[in-house]
C-alpha positions in Angstrom: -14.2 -19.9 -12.8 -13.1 -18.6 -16.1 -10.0 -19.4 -18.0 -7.0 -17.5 -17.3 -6.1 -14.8 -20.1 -2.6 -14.4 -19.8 -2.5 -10.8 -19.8 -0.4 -9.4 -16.7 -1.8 -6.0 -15.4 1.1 -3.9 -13.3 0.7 -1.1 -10.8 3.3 0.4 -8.5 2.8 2.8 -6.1 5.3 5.4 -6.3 7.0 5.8 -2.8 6.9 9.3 -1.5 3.7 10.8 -3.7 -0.1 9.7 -3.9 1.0 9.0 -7.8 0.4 5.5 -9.2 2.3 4.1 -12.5 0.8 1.5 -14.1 2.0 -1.0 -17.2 -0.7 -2.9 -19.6 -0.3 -5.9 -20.9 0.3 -4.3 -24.0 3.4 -2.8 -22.9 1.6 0.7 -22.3 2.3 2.4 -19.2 -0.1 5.4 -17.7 -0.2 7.3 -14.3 -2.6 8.4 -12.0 -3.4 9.7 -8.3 -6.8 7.9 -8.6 -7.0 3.9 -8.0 -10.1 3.7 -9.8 -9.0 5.7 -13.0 -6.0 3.5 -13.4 -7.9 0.6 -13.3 -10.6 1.9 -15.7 -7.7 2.8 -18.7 -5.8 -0.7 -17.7 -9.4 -2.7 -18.4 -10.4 -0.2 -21.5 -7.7 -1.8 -23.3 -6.8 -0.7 -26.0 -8.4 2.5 -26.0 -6.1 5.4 -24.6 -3.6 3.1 -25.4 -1.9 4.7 -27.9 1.2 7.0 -27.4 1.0 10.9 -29.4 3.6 10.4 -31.9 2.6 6.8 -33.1 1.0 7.0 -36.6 -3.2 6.4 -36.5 -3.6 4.6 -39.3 -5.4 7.6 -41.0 -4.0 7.7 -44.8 -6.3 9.6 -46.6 
């Protein structure tokens, strides 16, 4: 067994639709139809992780 991590994953289905919202452990959230998908962006943290209008880093 490996030590735990501490990161907490979360995914709620959304009641009424085939849609799933899901929150990383970097505060992050994402949503998909597609169990599989939501799990892939949740463990490819931290890529995808970043929201459109946060800065990139790129100066130059």
């Amino acid at each position: 067994m490996t030590a735990p991590t501490g990161e907490i994953y979360r995914i709620a289905w959304l009641p009424g639709t085939d849609t799933l919202h899901g929150t990383c452990h970097c505060g992050r959230e994402h949503t998909a139809q597609d169990p599989v998908e939501m799990w892939q962006w949740m463990l490819a943290h931290p890529q995808g992780h970043v929201r459109a209008d946060e800065p990139r880093g790129d100066s130059s």
